[in-house]
TORGUTI-652519 format. One record per residue: x, y, z of N, C-alpha, C in turn. Coordinates in nm, 3 decimals. Layout:
[rec [X,Y,Z],[X,Y,Z],[X,Y,Z]]
...
end
This chain:
[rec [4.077,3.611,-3.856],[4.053,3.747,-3.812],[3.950,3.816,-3.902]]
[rec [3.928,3.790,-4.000],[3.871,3.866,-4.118],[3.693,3.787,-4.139]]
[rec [3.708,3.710,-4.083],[3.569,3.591,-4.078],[3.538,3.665,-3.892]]
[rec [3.565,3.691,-3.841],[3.555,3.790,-3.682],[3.501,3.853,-3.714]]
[rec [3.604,3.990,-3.813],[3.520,4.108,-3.847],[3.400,4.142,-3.939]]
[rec [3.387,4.044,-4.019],[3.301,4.042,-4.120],[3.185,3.971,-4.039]]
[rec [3.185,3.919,-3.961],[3.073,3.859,-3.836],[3.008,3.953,-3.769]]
[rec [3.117,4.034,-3.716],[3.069,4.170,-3.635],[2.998,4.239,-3.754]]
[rec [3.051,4.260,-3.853],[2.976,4.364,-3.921],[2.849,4.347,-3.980]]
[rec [2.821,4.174,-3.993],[2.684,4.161,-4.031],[2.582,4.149,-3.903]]
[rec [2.649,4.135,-3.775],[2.549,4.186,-3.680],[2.502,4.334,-3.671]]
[rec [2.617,4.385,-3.704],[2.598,4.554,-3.703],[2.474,4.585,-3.769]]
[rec [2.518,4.511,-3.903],[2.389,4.546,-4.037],[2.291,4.508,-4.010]]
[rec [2.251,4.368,-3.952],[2.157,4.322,-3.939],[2.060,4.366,-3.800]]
[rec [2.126,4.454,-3.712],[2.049,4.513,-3.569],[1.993,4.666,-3.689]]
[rec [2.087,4.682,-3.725],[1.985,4.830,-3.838],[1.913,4.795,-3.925]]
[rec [1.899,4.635,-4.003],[1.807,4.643,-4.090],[1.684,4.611,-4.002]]
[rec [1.673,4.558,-3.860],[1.613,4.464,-3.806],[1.492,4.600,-3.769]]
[rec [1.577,4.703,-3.742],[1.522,4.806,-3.627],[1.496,4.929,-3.779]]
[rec [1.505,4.894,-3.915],[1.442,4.999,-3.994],[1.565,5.110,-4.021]]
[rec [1.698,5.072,-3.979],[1.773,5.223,-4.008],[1.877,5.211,-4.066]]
[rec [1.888,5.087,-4.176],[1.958,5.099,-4.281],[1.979,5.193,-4.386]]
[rec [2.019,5.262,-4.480],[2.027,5.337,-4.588],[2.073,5.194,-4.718]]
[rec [2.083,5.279,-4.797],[2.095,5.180,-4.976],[2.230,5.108,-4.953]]
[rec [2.339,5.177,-4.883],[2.474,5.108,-4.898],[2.514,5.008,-4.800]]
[rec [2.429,5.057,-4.713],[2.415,4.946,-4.581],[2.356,4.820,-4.672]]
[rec [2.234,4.836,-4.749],[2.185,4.701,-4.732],[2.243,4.621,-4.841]]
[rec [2.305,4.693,-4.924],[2.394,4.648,-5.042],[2.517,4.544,-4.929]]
[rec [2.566,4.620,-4.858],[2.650,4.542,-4.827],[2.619,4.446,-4.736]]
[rec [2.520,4.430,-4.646],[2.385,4.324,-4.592],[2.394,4.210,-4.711]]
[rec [2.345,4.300,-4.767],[2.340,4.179,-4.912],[2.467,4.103,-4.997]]
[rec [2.592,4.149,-4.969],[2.711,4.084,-5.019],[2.750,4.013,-4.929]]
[rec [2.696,4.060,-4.785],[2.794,3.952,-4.686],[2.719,3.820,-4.666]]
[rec [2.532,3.851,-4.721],[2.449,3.701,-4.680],[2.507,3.570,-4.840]]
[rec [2.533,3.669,-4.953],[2.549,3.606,-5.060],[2.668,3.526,-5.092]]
[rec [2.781,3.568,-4.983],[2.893,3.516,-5.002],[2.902,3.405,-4.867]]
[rec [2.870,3.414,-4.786],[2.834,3.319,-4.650],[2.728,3.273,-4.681]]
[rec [2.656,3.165,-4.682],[2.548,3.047,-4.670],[2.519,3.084,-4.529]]
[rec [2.596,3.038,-4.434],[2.535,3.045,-4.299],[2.466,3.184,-4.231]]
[rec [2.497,3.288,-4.293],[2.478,3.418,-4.248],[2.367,3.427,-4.346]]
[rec [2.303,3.363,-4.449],[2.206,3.328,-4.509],[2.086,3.322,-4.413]]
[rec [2.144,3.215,-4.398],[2.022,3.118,-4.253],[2.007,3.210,-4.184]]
[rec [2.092,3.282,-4.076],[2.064,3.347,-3.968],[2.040,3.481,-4.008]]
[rec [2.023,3.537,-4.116],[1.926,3.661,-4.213],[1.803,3.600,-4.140]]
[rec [1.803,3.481,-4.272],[1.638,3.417,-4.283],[1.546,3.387,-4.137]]
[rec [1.671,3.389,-4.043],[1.598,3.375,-3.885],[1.542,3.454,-3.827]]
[rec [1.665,3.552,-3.851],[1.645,3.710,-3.774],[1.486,3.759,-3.861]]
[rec [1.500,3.728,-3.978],[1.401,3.803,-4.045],[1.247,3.739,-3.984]]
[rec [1.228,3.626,-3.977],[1.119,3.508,-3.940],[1.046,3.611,-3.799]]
[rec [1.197,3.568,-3.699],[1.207,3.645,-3.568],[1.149,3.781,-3.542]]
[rec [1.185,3.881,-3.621],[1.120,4.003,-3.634],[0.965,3.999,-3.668]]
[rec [0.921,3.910,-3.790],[0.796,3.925,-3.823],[0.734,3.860,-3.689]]
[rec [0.779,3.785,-3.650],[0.659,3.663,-3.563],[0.687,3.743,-3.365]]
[rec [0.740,3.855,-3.358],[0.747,3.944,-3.276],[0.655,4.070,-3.331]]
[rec [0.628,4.065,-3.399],[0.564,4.211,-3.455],[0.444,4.133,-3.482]]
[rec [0.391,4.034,-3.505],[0.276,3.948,-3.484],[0.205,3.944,-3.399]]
[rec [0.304,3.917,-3.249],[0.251,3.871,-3.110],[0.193,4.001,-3.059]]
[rec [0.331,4.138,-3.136],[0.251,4.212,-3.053],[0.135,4.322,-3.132]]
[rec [0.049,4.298,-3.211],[-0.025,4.320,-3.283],[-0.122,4.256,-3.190]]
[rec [-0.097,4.123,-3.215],[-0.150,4.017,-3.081],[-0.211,4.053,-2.976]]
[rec [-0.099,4.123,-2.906],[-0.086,4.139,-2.720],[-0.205,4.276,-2.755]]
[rec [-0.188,4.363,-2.837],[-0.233,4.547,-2.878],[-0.410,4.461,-2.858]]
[rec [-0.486,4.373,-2.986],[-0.612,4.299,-2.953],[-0.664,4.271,-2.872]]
[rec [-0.563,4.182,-2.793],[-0.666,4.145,-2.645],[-0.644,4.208,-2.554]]
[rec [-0.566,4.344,-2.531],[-0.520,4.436,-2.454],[-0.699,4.530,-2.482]]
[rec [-0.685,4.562,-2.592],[-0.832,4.659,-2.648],[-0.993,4.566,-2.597]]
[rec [-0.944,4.422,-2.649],[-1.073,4.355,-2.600],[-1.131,4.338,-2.468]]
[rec [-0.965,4.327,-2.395],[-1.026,4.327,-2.229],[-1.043,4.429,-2.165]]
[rec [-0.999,4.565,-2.188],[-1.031,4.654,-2.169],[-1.186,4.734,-2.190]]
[rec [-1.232,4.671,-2.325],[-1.398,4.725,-2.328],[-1.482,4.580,-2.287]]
[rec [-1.419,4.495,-2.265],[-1.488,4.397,-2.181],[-1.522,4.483,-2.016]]
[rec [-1.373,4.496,-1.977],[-1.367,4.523,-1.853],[-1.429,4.611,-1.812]]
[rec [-1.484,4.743,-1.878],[-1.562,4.841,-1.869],[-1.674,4.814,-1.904]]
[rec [-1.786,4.694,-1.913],[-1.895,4.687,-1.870],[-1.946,4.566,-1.757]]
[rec [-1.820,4.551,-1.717],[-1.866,4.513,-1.591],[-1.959,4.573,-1.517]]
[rec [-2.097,4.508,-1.414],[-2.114,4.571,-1.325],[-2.188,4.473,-1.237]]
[rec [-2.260,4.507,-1.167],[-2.316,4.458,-1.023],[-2.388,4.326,-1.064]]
[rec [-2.529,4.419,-1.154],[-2.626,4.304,-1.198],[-2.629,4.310,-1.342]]
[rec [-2.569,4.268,-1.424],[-2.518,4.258,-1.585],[-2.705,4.197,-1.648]]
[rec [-2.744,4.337,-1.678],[-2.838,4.304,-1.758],[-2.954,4.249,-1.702]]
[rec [-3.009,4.193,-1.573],[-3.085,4.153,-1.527],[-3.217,4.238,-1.483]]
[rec [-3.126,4.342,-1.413],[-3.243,4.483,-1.391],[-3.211,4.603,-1.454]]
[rec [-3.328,4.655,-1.495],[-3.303,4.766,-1.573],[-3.266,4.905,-1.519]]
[rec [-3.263,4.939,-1.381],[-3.252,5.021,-1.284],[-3.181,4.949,-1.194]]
[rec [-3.068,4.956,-1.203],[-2.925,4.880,-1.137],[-2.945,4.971,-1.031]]
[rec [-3.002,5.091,-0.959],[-2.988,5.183,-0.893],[-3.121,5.153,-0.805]]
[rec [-3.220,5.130,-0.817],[-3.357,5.048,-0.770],[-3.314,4.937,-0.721]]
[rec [-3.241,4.832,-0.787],[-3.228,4.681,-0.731],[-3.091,4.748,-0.643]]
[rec [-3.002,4.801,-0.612],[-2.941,4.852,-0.531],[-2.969,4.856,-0.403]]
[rec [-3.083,4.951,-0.394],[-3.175,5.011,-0.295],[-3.255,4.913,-0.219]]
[rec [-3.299,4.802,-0.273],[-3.408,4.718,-0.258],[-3.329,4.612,-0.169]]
[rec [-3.196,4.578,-0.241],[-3.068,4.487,-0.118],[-3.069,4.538,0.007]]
[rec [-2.993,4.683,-0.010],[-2.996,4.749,0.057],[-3.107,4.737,0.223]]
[rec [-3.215,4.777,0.120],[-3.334,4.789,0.208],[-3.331,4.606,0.321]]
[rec [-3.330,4.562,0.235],[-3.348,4.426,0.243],[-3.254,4.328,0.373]]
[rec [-3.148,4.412,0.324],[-2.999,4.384,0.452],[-3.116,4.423,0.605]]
[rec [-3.092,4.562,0.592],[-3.157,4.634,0.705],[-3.258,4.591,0.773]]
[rec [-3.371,4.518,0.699],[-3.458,4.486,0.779],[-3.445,4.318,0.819]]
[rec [-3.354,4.241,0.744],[-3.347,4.145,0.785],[-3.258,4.183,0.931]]
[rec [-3.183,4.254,0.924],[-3.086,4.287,1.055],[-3.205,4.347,1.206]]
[rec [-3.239,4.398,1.181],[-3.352,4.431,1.200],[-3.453,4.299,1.299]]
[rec [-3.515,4.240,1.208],[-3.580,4.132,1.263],[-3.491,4.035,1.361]]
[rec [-3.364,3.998,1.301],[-3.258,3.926,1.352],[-3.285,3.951,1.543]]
[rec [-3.215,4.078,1.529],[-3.193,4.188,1.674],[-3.358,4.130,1.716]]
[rec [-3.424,4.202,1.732],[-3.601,4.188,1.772],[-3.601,4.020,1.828]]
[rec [-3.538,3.919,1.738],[-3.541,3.850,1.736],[-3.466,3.775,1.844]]
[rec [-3.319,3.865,1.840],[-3.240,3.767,1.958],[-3.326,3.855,2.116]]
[rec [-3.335,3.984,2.062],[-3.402,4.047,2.215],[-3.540,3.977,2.281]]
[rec [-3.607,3.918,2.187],[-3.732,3.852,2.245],[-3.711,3.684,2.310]]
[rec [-3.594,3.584,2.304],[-3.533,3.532,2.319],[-3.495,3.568,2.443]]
[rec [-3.416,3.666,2.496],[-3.339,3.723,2.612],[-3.446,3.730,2.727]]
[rec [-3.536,3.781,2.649],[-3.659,3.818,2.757],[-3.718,3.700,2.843]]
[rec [-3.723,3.584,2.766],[-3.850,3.463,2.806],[-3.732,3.386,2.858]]
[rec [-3.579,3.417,2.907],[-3.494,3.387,2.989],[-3.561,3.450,3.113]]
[rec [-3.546,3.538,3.070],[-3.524,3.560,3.244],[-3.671,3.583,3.293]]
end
């Protein structure tokens, strides 16, 4: 019964040291229950590993969250090729139209030398 409660209580301690909201007597006694158990040793030394290498990833995740984000904001149409992205715009543009353009002219003169 007493190996139960003293189990519970170093989870207790160890979710407040984990999360920063221990005080001095808390960790004093953190510290009597890892020193007198070996195994609650280990699973300190885990929890502790565990915390850092989570606070790693997301340091981690925060980097390439920032990197793809000012990546992602210079995306655009023609990346660097023309210097007036607003000119080569226009010029497609233009370009659609008159090919559409000729197309039509094209199927209508066709229609004609039918009939």
């Amino acid at each position: 019964m007493e190996r139960k409660d003293l189990q519970e209580e170093f989870e207790e301690l160890m979710s407040l040291f984990l999360f920063g909201g221990t005080e001095s007597e808390e960790e004093k006694r953190l510290n009597e229950i890892i020193s007198i158990h070996p195994e609650f040793k280990k699973r300190y030394d885990n929890y502790v590993k565990i915390q850092a290498g989570l606070k790693q990833h997301k340091i981690g995740l925060e980097k390439i969250l920032i990197e793809s984000s000012k990546s992602s904001s210079k995306i655009s149409l023609f990346p660097g090729k023309f210097k007036n992205q607003f000119l080569a715009i226009a010029a497609i543009i233009s370009l659609i139209v008159s090919l559409s353009v000729v197309f039509q002219l094209g199927i209508f003169k066709k229609m004609n030398n039918f009939s």
